[in-house]
C-alpha positions in Angstrom: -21.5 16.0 15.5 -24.7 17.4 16.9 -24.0 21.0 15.8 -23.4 19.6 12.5 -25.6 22.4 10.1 -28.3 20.8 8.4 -27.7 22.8 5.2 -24.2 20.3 5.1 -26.7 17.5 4.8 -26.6 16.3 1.2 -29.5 14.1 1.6 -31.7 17.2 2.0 -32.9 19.0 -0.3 -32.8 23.0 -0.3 -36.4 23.4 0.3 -36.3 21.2 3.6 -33.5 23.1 4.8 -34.9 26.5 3.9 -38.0 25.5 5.6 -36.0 24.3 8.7 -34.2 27.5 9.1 -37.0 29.2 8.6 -37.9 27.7 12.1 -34.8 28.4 13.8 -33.8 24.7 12.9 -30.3 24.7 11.9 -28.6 22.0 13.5 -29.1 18.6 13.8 -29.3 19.0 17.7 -32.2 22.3 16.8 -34.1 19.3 14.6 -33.3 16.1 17.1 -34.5 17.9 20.5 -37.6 18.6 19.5 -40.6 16.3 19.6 -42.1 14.8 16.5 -45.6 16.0 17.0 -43.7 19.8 17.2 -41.9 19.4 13.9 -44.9 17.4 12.2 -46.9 21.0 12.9 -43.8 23.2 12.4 -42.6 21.6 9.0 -46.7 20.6 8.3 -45.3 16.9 7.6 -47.0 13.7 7.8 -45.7 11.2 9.9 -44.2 9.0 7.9 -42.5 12.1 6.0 -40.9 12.8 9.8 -39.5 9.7 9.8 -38.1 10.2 7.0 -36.7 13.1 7.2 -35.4 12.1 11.2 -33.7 9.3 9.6 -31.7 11.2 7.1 -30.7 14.1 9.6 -30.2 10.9 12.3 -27.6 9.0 9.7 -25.6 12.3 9.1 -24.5 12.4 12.5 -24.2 9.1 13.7 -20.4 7.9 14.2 -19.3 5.4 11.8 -19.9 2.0 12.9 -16.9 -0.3 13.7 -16.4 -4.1 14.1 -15.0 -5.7 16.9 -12.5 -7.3 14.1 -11.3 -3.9 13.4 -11.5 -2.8 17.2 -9.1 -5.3 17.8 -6.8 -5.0 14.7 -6.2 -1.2 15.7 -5.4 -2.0 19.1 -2.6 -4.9 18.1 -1.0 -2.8 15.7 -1.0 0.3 18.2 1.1 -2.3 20.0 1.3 -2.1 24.3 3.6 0.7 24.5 0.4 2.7 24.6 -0.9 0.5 28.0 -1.2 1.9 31.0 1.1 0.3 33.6 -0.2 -0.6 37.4 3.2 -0.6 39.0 2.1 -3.9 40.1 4.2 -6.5 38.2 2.2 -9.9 38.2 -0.9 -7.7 37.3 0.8 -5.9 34.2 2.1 -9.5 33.8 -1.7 -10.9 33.5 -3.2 -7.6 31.2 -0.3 -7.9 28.8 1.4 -4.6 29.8 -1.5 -3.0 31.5 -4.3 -1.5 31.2 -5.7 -0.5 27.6 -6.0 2.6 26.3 -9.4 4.8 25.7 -11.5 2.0 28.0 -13.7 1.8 30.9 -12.2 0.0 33.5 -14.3 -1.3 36.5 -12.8 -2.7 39.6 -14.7 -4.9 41.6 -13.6 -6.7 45.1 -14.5 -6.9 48.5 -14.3 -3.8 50.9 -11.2 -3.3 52.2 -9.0 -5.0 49.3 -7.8 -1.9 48.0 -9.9 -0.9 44.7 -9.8 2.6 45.8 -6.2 2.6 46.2 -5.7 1.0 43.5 -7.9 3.3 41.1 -6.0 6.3 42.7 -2.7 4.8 42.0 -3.8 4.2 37.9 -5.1 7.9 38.1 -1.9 9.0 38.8 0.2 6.7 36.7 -2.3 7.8 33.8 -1.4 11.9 34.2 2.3 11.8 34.9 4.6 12.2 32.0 6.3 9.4 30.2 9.4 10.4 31.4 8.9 9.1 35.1 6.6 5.8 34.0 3.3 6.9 33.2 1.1 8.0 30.4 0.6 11.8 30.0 -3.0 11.4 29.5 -5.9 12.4 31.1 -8.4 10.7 33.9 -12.3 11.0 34.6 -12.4 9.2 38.0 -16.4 8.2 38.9 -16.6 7.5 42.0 -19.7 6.2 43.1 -19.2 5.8 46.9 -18.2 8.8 47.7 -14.6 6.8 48.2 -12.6 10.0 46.7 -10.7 12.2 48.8 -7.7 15.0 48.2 -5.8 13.2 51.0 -5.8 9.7 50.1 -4.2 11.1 46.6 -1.3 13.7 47.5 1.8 12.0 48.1 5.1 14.0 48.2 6.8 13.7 44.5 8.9 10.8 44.5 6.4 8.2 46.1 4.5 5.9 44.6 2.6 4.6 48.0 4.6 1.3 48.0 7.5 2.7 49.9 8.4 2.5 53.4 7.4 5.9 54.2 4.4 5.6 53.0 3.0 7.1 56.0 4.7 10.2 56.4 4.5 11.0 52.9 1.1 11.6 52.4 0.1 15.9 52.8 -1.2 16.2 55.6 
C-alpha cells in the first residue's frame, strides 16, 4: 500500500500532486518517510496544512479497519477444515481442530516441556501437503533463544517424531 502513487489519491488535488512530484514525492512511502519540518520547507506549507495533507495521504493507505464481530464471523464460516492440526489428539481436542489460521501463536512453558519440539512439529505439519495431514502453507518460525537447529527438524519422510524410532530417524 505504501507504494501506492499519490497521483491515485482522490482527495488531492492536482496541484499538490504536481508540487509533490516536482520533489521526487511520488509515493505515499516518498511523502511518509520524510520529516514534517522537510516537507513543511519542500511543499512551503504551514503546519497545520501538513497535517492535513499527512492525514489525507495517511487515510489512503491505511488497511480497512475490521471488527472483532466480523473477525470472528469470517473465521466460523471458513469453518475448521482450514485449522492447523498438532498431531496431538486431546490438544486438537481443546483448540477445536487446531490451531487457527493466519495467527501468531506463542507457546509458553517451563524448560524442558517440549515448546521447541512442539513448534517444530506445527512447522512441519503447516508445509506438508494436504494429502499426508497438513496444511500446504507456509511458516516464519521466530525463535528467540536461539532454540532452532537443522537437526532437531530433519526426520526421515514417514516420521512424525512420535514413533519408536524416533531416534534413528533423525539425519544425522
Amino acid at each position: 500500500m505504501a507504494s501506492r502513487k499519490l497521483t491515485r489519491i482522490q482527495d488531492l488535488s492536482k496541484e499538490t500532486t504536481f508540487k509533490l512530484k516536482e520533489h521526487g514525492l511520488v509515493t505515499c512511502k516518498d511523502f511518509l518517510t520524510h520529516s514534517p519540518l522537510e516537507l513543511m520547507g519542500l511543499l512551503s506549507l504551514s503546519y497545520p496544512q501538513l497535517q492535513a495533507l499527512t492525514a489525507i495521504v495517511s487515510r489512503a493507505i491505511a488497511p480497512k479497519s475490521q471488527t472483532a464481530l466480523s473477525l470472528q464471523k469470517a473465521r466460523q464460516t471458513a469453518g475448521s477444515a482450514g485449522f492447523l492440526p498438532t498431531s496431538l489428539h486431546k490438544l486438537d481436542t481443546a483448540l477445536h481442530g487446531g490451531l487457527p489460521p493466519a495467527t501468531i501463536t506463542e507457546v509458553v512453558g517451563p524448560p524442558g516441556c517440549g515448546k521447541t519440539q512442539l513448534c517444530l512439529l506445527l512447522s512441519v505439519m503447516a508445509t506438508l501437503p494436504s494429502s499426508v495431514g497438513g496444511v500446504g502453507s507456509q511458516v516464519v518460525y521466530v525463535d528467540t533463544e536461539a532454540a532452532f537447529t537443522a537437526e532437531r527438524s530433519a526426520l526421515r519422510p514417514g516420521c512424525h517424531g512420535n514413533c519408536p524410532c524416533y531416534k534413528t530417524c533423525k539425519l544425522n
